[in-house]
N, C-alpha and C positions, 0 to 999 in steps of 0.2 A: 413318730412318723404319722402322716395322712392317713387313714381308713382307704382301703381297696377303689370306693366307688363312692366320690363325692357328691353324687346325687339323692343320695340314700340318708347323708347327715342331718342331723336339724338346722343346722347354722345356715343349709344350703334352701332349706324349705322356710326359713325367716326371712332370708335375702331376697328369695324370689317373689313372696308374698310383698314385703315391700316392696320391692320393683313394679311388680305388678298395680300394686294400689297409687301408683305415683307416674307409671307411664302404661302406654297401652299397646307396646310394641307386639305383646302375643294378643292379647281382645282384638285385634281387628282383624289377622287372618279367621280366629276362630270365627269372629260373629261371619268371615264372609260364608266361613266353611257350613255353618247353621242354616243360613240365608239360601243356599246353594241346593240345600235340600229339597227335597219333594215327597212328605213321609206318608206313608199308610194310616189309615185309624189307629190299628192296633200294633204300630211301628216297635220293633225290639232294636235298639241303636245301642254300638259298643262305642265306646271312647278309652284309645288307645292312649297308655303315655299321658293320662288324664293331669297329674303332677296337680297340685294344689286346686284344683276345679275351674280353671279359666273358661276350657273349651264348655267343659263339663254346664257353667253357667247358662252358656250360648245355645246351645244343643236343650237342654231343658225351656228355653223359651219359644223353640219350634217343636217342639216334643208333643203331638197329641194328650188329650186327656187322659187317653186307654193306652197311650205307649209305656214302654218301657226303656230305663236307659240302665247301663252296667259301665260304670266307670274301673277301667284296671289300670292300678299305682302299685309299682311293685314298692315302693320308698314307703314305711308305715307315718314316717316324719311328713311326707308331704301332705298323705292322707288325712293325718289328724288337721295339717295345720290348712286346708282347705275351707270348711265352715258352709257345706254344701250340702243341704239334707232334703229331700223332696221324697213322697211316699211313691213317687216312680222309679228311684234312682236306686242302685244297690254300688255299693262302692265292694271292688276285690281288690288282692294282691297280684294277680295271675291274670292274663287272656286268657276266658273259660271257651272252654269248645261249644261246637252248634252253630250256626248260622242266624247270620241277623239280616236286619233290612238294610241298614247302614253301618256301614263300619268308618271311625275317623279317626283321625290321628294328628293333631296340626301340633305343626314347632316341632317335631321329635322325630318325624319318622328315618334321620339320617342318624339316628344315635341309638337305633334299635337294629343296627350291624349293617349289612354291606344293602344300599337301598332297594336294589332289584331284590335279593331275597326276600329283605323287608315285606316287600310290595305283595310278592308272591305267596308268601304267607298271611296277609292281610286278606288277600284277595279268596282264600279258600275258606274264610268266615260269613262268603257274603253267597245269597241265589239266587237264583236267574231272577232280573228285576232288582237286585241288590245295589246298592251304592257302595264305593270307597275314595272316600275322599281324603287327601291331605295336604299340606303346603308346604311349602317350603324358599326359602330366602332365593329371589331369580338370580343375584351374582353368585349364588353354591351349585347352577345349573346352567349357569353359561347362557343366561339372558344380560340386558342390559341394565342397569343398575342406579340409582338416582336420575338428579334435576339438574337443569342448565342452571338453575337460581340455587344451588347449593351452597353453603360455605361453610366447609368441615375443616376448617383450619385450626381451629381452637380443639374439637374432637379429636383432629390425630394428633394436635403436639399432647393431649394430656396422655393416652396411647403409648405415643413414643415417651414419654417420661415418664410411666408404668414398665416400661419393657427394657428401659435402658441398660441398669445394673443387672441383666440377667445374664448369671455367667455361662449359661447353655442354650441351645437352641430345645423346644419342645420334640418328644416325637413325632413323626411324620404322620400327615394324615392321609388316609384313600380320598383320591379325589370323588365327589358324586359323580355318576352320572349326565349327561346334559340333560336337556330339556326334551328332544328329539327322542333320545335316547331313552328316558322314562314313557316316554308315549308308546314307543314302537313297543318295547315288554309289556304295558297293561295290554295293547291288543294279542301281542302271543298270546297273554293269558285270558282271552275271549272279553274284555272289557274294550267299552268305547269311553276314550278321555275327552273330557270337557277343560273349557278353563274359562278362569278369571283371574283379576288380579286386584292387587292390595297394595296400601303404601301407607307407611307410619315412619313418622317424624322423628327422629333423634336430634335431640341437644345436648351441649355438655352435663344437664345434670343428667340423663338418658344414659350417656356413657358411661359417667363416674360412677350411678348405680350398678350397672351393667356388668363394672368390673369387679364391684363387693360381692358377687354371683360366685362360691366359691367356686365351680366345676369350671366355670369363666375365668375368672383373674389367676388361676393356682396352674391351668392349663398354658396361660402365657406367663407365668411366673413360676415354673417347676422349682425352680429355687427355695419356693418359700416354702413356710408351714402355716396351718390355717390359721396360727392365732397371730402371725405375722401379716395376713392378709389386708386388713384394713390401716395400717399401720403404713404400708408400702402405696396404697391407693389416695393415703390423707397426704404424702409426699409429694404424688405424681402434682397432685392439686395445687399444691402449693408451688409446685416449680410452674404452673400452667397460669401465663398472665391477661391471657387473652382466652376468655370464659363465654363468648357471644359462637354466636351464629349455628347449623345446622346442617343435616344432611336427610339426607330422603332414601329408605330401605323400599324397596319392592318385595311382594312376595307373590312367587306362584300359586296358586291353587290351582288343585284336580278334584275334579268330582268324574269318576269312573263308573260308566255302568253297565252291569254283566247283561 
């Protein structure tokens, strides 16, 4: 059987490193979320959810001289297979307590448990003057979602020919939050939300990687087992004749400030 938490495997920290070096679907929320900043000299920045140093990269190019960053991955696989070393950086396993100047978290913070808590807990990392920032995909929050000039046709039949033989339905998910609705909780919690937004290109290779992602393809395929995963993914492809065209992902970005 599968391991408890397929985000913790290596096979899942090889996937995603390739994905990653092949499309830039997480590098551009990060780089906005870096961009978005406005750090102190002696800046001490956490990066939540850091997963193989994407964000991690981006955040270290606005990073002061004199600052500090603390990347926390709880996965030791991702950690290693990251390749991210700077005499500022301290890579953990844990969210270490104490207060920073900026706390982020892009791509992850709906998979770190029900997002308002998330948020609510992030947010007691940061002080007065403190940032939290993090993103998150606007169709998972009930914004609008791609382009008039889209043509995801070839995208969803390879999808739908991934998912066909599956004899169950996955478990259900919590929906997010909206959009509205993550603003209105950062102000409870005495922060003023900002925003921008981001947009990265998917095409059918975009997808096909997307699905070799064990925590991804194993999630719409409970059926399988991980060493059946790429196996089930080289099928979809091959039943998939029409290999052109594209779609257009949006993402939200917040930058929160106490």
């Amino acid at each position: 059987m599968n391991g408890a938490d397929p985000w913790a495997w290596p096979e899942t920290a090889k996937a995603y490193v390739t994905f990653c070096r092949r499309h830039d679907r997480y590098e551009r929320p990060a780089r906005a979320l870096a961009r978005s900043l406005h750090l102190p000299a002696c800046a001490r920045v956490l990066d939540v959810a850091a997963g193989t140093g994407v964000t991690t990269r981006q955040l270290l190019s606005v990073l002061p001289a004199d600052g500090t960053l603390v990347a926390a991955e709880p996965s030791s696989a991702m950690r290693a297979a990251s390749g991210v070393s700077d005499p500022r950086l301290e890579w953990v396993d844990a969210v270490p307590d104490g207060l920073f100047d900026a706390v982020v978290c892009s791509a992850a913070v709906w998979l770190l448990g029900e997002v308002r808590a998330a948020v609510t807990d992030l947010a007691t990392r940061i002080g007065d003057g403190g940032v939290l920032a993090f993103s998150i995909p606007a169709g998972f929050v009930g914004l609008p979602d791609g382009e008039p000039g889209d043509r995801a046709d070839a995208l969803n039949a390879l999808v739908s020919a991934f998912i066909q033989a599956r004899p169950r339905s996955p478990e259900p998910t919590v929906p997010l939050p909206d959009h509205a609705a993550i603003d209105g909780h950062l102000r409870e919690l005495g922060l003023t939300p900002r925003h921008t937004e981001v947009t990265a290109r998917w095409t059918f290779t975009t997808q096909r990687d997307w699905l070799r992602i064990p925590p991804v393809g194993l999630a719409m395929r409970p059926d399988l087992e991980l060493a059946e995963l790429e196996a089930a993914v080289t099928a979809a492809i091959e039943e998939t004749a029409l290999r052109r065209g594209h779609r257009t992902e949006r993402w939200a970005i917040w930058t929160a400030v106490r």
